[in-house]
C-alpha positions in Angstrom: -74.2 78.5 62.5 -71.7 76.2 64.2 -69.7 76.7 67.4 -67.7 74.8 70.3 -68.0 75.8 73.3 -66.7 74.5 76.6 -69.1 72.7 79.2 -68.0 71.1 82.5 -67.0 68.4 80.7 -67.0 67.7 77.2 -66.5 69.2 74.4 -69.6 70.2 73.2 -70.3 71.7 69.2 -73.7 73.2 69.0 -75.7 74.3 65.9 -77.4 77.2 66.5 -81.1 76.6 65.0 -82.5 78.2 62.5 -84.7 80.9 62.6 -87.6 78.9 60.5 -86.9 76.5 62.4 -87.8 77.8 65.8 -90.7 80.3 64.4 -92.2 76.5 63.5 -91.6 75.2 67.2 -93.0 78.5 69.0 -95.9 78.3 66.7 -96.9 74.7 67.6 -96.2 75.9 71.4 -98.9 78.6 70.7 -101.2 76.5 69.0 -100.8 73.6 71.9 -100.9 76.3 74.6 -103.8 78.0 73.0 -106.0 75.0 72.8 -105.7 74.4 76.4 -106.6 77.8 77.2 -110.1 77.3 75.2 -110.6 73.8 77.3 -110.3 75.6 80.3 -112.2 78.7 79.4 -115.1 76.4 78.6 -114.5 74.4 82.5 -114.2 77.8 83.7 -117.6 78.4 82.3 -119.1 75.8 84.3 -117.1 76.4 87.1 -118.9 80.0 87.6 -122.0 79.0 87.8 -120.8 77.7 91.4 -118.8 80.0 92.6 -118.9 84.3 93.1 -117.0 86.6 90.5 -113.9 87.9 92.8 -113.3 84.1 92.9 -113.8 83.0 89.3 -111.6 86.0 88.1 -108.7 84.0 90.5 -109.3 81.0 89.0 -109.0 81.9 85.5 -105.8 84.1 86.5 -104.0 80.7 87.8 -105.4 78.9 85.2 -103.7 81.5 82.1 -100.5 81.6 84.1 -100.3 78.1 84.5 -100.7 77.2 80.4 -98.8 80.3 79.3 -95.7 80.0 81.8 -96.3 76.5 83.4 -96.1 75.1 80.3 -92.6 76.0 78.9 -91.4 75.6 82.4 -92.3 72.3 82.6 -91.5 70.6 79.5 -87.8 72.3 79.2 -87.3 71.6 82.9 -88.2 67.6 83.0 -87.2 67.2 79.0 -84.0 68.8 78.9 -84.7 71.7 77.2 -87.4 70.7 74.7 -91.0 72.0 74.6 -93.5 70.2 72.3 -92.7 72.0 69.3 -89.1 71.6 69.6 -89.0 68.0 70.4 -90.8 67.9 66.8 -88.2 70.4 65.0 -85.4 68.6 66.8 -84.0 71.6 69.0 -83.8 72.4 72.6 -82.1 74.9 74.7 -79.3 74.8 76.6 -76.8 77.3 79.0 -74.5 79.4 76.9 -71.8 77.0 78.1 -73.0 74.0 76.5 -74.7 72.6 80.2 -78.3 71.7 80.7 -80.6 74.3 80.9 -81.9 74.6 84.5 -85.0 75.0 86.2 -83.9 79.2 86.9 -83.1 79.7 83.1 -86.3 78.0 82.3 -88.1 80.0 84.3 -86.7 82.9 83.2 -87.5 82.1 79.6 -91.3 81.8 80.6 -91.7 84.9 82.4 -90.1 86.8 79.3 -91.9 84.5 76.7 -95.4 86.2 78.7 -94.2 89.4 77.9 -92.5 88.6 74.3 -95.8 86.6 72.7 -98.7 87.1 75.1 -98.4 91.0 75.6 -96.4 92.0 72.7 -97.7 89.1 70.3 -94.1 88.6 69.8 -92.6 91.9 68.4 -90.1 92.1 71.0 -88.6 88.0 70.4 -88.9 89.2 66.1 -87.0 92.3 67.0 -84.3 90.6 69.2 -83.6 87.7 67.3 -82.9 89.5 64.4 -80.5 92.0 66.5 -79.0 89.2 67.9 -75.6 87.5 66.3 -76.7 84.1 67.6 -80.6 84.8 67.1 -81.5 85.1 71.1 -84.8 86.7 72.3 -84.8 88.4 75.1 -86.1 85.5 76.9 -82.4 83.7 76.0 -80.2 86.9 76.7 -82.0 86.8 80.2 -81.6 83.8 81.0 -78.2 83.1 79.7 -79.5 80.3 76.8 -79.4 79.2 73.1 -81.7 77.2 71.0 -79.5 74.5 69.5 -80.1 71.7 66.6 -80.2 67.9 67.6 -80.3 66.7 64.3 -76.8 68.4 62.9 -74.9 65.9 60.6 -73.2 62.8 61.9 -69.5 61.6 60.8 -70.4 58.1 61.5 -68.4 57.2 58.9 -65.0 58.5 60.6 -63.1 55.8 62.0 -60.0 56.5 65.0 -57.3 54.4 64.3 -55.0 52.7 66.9 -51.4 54.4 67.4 -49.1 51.9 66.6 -47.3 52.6 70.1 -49.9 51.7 72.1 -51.2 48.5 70.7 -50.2 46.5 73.2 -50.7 48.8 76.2 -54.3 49.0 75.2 -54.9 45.6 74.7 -54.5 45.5 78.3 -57.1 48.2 79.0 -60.3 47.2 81.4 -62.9 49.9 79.6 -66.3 48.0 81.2 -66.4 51.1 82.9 -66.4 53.9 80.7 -69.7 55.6 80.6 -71.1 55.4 76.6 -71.7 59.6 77.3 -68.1 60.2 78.0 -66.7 58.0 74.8 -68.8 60.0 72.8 -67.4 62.9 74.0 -63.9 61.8 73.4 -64.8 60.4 69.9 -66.4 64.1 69.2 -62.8 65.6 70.3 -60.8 63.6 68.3 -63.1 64.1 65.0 -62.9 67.6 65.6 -59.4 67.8 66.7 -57.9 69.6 63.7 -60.7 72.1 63.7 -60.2 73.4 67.1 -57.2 75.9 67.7 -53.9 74.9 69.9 -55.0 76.1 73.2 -58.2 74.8 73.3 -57.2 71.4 71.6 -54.9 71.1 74.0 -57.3 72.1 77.4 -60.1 70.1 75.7 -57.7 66.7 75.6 -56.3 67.3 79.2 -59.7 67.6 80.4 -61.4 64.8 78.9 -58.4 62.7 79.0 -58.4 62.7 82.6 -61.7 62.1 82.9 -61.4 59.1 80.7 -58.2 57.9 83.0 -60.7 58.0 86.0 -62.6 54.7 84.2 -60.4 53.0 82.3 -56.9 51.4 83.9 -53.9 50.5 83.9 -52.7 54.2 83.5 -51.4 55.8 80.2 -47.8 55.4 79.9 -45.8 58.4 80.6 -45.8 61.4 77.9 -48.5 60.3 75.8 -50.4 63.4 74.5 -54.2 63.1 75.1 -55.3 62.7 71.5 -53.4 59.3 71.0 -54.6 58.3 74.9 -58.3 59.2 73.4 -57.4 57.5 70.3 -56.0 54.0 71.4 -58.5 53.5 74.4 -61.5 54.5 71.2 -60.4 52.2 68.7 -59.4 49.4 71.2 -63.3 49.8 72.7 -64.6 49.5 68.7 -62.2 46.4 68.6 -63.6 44.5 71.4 -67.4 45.5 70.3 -66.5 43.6 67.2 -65.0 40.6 68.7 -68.2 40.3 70.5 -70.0 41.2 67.5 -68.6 38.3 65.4 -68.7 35.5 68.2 -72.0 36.3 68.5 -73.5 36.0 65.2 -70.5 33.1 63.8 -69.3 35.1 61.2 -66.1 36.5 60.8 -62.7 36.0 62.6 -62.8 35.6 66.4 -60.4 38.9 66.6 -60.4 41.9 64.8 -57.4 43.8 63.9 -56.1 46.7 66.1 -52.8 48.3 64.7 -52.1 50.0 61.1 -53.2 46.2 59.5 -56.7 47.6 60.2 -56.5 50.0 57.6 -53.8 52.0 55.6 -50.2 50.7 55.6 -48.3 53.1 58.0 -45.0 54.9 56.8 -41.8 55.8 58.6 -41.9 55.2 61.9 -45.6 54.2 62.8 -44.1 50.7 60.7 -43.5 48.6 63.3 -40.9 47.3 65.5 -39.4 49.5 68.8 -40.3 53.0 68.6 -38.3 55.6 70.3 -40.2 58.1 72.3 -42.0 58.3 76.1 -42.8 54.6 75.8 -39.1 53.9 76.7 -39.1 55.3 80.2 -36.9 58.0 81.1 -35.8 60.8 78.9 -35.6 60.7 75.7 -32.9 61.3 73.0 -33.4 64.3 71.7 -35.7 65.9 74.4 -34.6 68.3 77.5 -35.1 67.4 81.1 -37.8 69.7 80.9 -39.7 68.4 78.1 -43.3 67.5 78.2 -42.3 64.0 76.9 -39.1 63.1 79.2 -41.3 61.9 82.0 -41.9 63.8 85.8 -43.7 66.4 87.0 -43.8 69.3 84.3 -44.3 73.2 85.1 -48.5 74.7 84.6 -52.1 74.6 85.2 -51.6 70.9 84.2 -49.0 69.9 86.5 -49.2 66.7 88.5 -51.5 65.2 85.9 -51.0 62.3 83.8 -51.8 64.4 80.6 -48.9 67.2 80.7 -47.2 69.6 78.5 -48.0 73.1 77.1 -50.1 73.6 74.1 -48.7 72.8 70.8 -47.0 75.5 68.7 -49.9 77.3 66.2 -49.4 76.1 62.6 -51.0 78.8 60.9 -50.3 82.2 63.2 -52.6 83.9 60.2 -55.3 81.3 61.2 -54.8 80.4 64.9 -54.0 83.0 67.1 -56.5 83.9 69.8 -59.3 81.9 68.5 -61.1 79.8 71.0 -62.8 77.6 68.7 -63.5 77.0 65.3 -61.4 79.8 63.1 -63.3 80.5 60.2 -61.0 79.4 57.7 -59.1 76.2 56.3 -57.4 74.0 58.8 -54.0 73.9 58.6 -52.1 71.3 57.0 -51.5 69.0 59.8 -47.9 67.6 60.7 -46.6 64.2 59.9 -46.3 63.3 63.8 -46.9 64.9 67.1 -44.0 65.3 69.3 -43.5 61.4 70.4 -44.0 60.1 67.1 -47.8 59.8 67.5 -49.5 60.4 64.4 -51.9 63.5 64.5 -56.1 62.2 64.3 -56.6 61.8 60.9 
């Protein structure tokens, strides 16, 4: 099960794990946590021959709480949400927003994961996660988290291409500052740009966008929509990485393409040559004063931003309408441009 939901910052797509899958991590959990308590049972052993009963029985009490709550506790709070046995299934858990579990929602999971497996043997976590849509136990619904897959697949063979338009802004671009967590996030928007519905595309690429505009200068120029901002600072950032590439191992050109050469010829206007649109200054033919893409100060949430406009008009109303992520069915077919005459991600 896949879904997108919206963190503080990034997009973030998470894939629900499994149910084999975690019944495999909580039983090496058990099996690690239950060979600690036999260690300890057998120091406790030795430990009574030295002290009195009233303070043996406390002993052992810390001791069991300490391996049967400590331990979850621990891990998920200093590992980012990975016990033992999920570190080796590749999940971990995380908020319901897509944010890093914290140290309350951990501990919360422990205290229930007591009552689930140590004094239940786990009927109640079997009975849940079975009601549950997104397979939570109790411990989860408490605490307001989801056991996610790290090792969903990768498009790593997807490459963002350069709008034409921009070229020669973003060859201008000083990126040494972009942090490699928020490119990734960008790069994960634009791959999953024609999966997401209007509204959310849209909130999603204002959001990182401007978050990207924080590290990287000089600004966008006015009326670009975020995706080809996202785009041209991406595929300008994979340029330079294989300039370097190829001055440092001799082989290959000293430059690497940027524009439509790079790939697929580019029809219509994306050819070459002056493009009319935002990059022009002013408003454009064609466009109202109060246009998104004639320049100033536009009306909403996102006013006074360099990323403005509304979101764009739902292609499929069968398909789109009031879904906040993925929709279950086809994508659209996606338009030739985007208003500007920027090319939609491929």
């Amino acid at each position: 099960m896949s879904e997108v939901v919206t963190g503080d910052a990034v997009v973030v797509e998470v894939r629900v794990a499994q149910m084999p899958s975690r019944a495999v991590a909580l039983a090496i959990d058990l099996a690690v946590q239950l060979t600690v308590l036999i260690g300890a049972s057998e120091v406790l052993e030795a430990f009574s021959v030295i002290s009195d009963p009233a303070m043996y029985a406390a002993v052992a009490i810390v001791a069991s709480l300490l391996v049967t709550v400590g331990y979850p506790v621990l891990f998920e709070s200093l590992s980012g949400g990975r016990s033992l046995g999920k570190l080796a299934l590749g999940l971990r858990v995380v908020s319901d927003d897509g944010g890093p579990e914290r140290f309350r929602q951990a501990l919360f999971r422990g205290l229930a994961g007591l009552l689930e497996f140590w004094m239940f043997f786990g009927a109640p976590a079997l009975i849940s996660s079975l009601v549950s849509q997104r397979g939570k136990r109790l411990g989860d619904i408490f605490a307001g988290t989801i056991v996610i897959s790290d090792r969903g697949p990768r498009e790593a063979g997807q490459v963002i291409w350069m709008p034409p338009q921009l070229a020669a802004w973003a060859a201008t671009l000083e990126l040494s500052q972009l942090p490699e967590g928020l490119a990734t996030a960008a790069r994960q928007y634009i791959i999953r740009w024609h999966q997401l519905s209007p509204q959310i595309r849209h909130e999603m690429g204002v959001r990182i966008a401007t978050q990207v505009a924080a590290f990287v200068s000089p600004a966008a120029p006015s009326g670009v929509p975020p995706h080809a901002y996202l785009s041209a600072v991406l595929a300008e950032r994979r340029r330079r990485d294989q300039v370097r590439l190829a001055r440092r191992t001799g082989d290959g050109p000293a430059t690497a393409p940027s524009g439509p050469s790079a790939g697929r010829p580019q029809p219509g206007p994306l050819a070459g040559g002056p493009q009319p649109g935002p990059l022009a200054g002013g408003p454009q033919p064609g466009f109202s004063a109060g246009d998104p893409l004639a320049g100033g100060p536009q009306p909403g949430p996102s006013a006074g931003g360099p990323f403005v406009g509304g979101p764009p008009a739902v292609l499929n109303p069968q398909a789109g309408q009031g879904v906040p992520g993925y929709d279950g069915r086809p994508a659209p077919e996606p338009p030739r441009t985007t208003p500007g005459g920027f090319a939609p991600p491929q």
